[in-house]
C-alpha positions as CSV (number, residue, x, y, z in Angstrom):
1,X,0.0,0.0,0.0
2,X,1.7,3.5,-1.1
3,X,2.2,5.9,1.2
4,X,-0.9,8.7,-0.2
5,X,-3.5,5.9,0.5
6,X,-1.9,4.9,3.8
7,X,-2.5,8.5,4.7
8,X,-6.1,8.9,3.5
9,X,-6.9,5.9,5.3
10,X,-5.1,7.1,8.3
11,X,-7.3,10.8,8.0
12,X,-10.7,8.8,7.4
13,X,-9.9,6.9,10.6
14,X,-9.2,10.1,12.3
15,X,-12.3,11.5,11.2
16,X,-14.8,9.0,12.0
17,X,-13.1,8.7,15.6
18,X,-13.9,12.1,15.7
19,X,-17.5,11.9,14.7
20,X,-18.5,8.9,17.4
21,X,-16.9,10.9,20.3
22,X,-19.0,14.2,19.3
23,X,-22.0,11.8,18.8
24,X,-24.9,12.9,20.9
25,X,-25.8,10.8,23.7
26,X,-28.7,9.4,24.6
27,X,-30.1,12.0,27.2
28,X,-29.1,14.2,25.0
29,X,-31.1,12.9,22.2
30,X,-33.5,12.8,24.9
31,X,-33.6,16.6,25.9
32,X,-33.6,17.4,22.4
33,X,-37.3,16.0,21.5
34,X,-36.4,12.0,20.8
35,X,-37.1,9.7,24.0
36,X,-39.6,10.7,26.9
37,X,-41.3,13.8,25.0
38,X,-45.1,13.7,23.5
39,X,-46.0,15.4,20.7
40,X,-48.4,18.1,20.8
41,X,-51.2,15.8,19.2
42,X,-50.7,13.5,22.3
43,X,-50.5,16.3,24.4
44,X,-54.1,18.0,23.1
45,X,-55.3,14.2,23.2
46,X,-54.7,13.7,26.9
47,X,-51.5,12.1,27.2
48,X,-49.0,12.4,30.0
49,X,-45.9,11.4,30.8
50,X,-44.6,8.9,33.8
51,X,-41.1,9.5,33.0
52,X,-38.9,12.9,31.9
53,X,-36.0,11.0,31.5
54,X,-34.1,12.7,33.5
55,X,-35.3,13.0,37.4
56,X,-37.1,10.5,39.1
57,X,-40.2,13.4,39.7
58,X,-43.5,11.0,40.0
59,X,-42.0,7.9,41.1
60,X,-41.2,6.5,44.6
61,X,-40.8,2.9,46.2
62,X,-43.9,1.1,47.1
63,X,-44.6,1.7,51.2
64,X,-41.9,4.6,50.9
65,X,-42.2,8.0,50.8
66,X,-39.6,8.6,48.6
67,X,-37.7,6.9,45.7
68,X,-35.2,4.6,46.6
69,X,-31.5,5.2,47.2
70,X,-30.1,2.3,45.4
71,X,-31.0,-0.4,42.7
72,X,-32.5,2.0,40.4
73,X,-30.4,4.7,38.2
74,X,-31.5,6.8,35.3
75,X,-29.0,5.5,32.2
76,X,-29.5,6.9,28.7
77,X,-32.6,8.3,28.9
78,X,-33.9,4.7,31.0
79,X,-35.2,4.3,33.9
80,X,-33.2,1.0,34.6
81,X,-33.2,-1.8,37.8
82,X,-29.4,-3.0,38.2
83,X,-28.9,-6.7,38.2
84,X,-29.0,-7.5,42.2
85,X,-28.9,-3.9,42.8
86,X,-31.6,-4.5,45.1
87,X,-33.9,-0.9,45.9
88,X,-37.2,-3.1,45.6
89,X,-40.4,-1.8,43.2
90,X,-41.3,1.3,42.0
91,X,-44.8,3.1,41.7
92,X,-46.6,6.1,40.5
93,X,-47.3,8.8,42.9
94,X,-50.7,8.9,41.0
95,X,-53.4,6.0,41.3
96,X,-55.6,4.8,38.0
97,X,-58.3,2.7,37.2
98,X,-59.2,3.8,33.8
99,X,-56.4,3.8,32.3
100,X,-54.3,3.8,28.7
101,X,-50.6,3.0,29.1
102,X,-47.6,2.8,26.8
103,X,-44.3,1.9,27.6
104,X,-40.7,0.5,26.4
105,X,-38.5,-1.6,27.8
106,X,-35.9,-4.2,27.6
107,X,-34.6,-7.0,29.8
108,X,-31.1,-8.7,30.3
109,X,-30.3,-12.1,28.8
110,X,-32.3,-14.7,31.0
111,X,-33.9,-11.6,32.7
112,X,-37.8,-11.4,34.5
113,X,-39.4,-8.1,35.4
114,X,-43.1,-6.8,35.2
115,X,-45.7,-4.2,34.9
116,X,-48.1,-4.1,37.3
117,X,-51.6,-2.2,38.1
118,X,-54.2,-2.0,40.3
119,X,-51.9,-2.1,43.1
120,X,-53.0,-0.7,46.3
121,X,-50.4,-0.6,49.5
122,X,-53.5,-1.6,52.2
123,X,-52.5,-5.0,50.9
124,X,-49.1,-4.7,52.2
125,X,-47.1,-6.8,49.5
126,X,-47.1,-5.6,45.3
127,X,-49.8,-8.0,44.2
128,X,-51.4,-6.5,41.1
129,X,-52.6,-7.9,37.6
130,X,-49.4,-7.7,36.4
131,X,-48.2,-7.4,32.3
132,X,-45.2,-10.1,32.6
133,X,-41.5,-8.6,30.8
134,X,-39.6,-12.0,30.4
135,X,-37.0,-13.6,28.7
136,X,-39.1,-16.4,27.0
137,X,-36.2,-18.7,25.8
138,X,-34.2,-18.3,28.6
139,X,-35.8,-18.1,31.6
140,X,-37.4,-20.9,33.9
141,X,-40.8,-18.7,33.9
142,X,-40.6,-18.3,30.1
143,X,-40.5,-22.4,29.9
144,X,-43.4,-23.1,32.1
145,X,-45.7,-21.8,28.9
146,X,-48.3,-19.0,28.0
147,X,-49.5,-17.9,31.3
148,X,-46.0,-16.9,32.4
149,X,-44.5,-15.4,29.5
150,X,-44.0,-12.1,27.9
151,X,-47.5,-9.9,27.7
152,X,-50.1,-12.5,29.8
153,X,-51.6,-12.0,32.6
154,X,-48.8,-13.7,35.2
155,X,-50.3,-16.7,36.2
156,X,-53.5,-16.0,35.2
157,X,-54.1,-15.5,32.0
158,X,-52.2,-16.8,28.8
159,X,-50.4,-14.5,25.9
160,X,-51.4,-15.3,22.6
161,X,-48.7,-17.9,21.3
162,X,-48.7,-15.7,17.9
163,X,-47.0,-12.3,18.9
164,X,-44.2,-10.1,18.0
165,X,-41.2,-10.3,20.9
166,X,-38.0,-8.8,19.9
167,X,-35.4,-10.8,21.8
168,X,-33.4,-9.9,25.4
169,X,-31.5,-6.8,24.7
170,X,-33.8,-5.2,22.1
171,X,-36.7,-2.6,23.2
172,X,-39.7,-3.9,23.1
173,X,-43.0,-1.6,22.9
174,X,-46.0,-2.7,25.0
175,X,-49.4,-1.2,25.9
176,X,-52.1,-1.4,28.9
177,X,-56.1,-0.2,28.0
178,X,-58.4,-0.6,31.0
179,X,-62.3,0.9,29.7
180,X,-64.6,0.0,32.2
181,X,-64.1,-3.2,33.5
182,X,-62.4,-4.6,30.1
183,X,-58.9,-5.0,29.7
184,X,-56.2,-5.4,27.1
185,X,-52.7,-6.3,26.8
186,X,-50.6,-5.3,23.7
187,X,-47.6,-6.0,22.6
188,X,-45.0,-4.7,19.3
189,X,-48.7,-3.7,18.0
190,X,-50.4,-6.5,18.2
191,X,-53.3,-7.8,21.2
192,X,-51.8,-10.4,23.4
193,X,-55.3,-10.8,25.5
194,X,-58.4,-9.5,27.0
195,X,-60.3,-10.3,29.6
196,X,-63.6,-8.2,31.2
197,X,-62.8,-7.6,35.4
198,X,-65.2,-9.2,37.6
199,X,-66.0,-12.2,34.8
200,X,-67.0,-15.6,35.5
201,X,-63.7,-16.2,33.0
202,X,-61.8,-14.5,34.8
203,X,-62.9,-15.4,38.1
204,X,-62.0,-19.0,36.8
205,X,-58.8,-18.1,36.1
206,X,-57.9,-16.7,39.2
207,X,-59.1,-19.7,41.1
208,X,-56.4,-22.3,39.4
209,X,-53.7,-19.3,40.2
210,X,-51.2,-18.3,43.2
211,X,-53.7,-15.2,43.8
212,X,-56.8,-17.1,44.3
213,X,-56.6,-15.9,47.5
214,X,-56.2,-12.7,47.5
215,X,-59.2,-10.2,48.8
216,X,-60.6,-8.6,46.1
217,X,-58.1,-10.0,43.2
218,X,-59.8,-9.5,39.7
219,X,-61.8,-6.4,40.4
220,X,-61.3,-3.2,39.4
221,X,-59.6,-0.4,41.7
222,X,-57.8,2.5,41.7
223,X,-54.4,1.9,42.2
224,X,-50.5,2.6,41.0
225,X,-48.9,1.5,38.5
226,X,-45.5,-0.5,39.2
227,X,-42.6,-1.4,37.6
228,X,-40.6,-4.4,39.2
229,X,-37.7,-5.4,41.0
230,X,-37.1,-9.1,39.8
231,X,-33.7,-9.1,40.8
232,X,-32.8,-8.3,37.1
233,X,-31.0,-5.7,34.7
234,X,-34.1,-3.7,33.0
235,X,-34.7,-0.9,31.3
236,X,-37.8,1.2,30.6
237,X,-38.2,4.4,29.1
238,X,-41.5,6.4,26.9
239,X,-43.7,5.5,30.0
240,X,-46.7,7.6,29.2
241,X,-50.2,7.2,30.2
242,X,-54.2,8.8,29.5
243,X,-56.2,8.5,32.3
244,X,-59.8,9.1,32.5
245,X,-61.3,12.0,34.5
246,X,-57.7,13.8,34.0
């Protein structure tokens, strides 16, 4: 190789180092109208956010008055859950019970986390209908079958088999609709399940699961929403929500 394209090479080289250490990062992107904003049609439509990406402002740990001092950390526009990092789960300040809710996240490898509603803190543990975040492949709850992996109901009520799951370590986009006492889980764009609160179906369902129970389990009330602390790495990020009455 002569030495004028040895130097080219050498000055492209230069220049593309260059260009990925100016590169914006991802709270910058952030800030600057990509993750964690709405656009004024969601804003005139109702929406509102769970998440600025950048404080923890709405957020605290459940039975705690304020948000936790470890476990969780706010990481590229994320709020993430370190692996073992402990800091237990998160809710909303505010309480729904007519509700739509989008969100992104990702999991680790072998990772299990959660979405939860409904929950109220007079029960004293975070029991909730809860939209299950799992690695299907890889983890033990993924292998059991439909009624413990990603988008069911946990343990009550199985995903459809036919759904769009980008694998651990890609963001996945999932949404929540509670209108009057019927449900839906969604998933990539596509419906997971539904189920109607206080059904005979449902009530079924809940019987042959770990929350049968559980005072008041499968009726509707106003509660927080909660992100959990499996134990796992976990990222979420464009939590946003429309709530009836607000």
């Amino acid at each position: 190789m002569n030495a004028r394209i040895t130097s080219g090479l050498t000055c492209l080289a230069a220049i593309a180092t260059a260009c990925w250490l100016a590169r914006p990062s991802r709270a910058a992107e952030s800030a600057a109208g990509g993750l964690n904003q709405l656009s004024p049609a969601e804003k005139a439509a109702g929406w509102k956010l769970l998440f600025d990406g950048q404080t923890t402002n709405g957020w605290r740990g459940f039975k705690r008055p304020a948000f936790p001092d470890r476990g969780w950390v706010i990481e590229d526009g994320c709020l993430k859950h370190l692996a073992k990092g402990g800091g237990g789960d998160l809710i909303t300040v505010g309480k729904y019970d007519e509700f739509d809710l989008e969100f992104e996240w990702r999991i680790a490898p072998g990772a299990n986390s959660g979405v939860k509603y409904f929950i109220t803190e007079e029960r004293n543990a975070p029991i909730g209908h809860e939209f299950q975040l799992v690695d299907d492949l890889r983890h033990a709850d993924g292998k059991r079958g439909p009624k413990w992996q990603t988008a069911s109901f946990y343990d009550c009520l199985p995903a459809a088999t036919a759904k769009t799951l980008r694998p651990a370590g890609e963001f996945n986009h999932s949404r929540i609709l509670v209108q009057g006492n019927h449900v839906e889980h969604w998933l990539n764009g596509g419906k997971t399940l539904e189920y109607e609160l206080g059904s005979e179906a449902l009530k079924g369902a809940i019987a042959n699961s770990k929350f049968r129970n559980v005072a008041g389990f499968g009726t509707k009330c106003k509660g927080h929403v909660l992100l959990q602390d499996h134990g796992d790495e976990v990222w979420f990020r464009n939590l946003k929500i429309r709530a009836a009455g607000e």
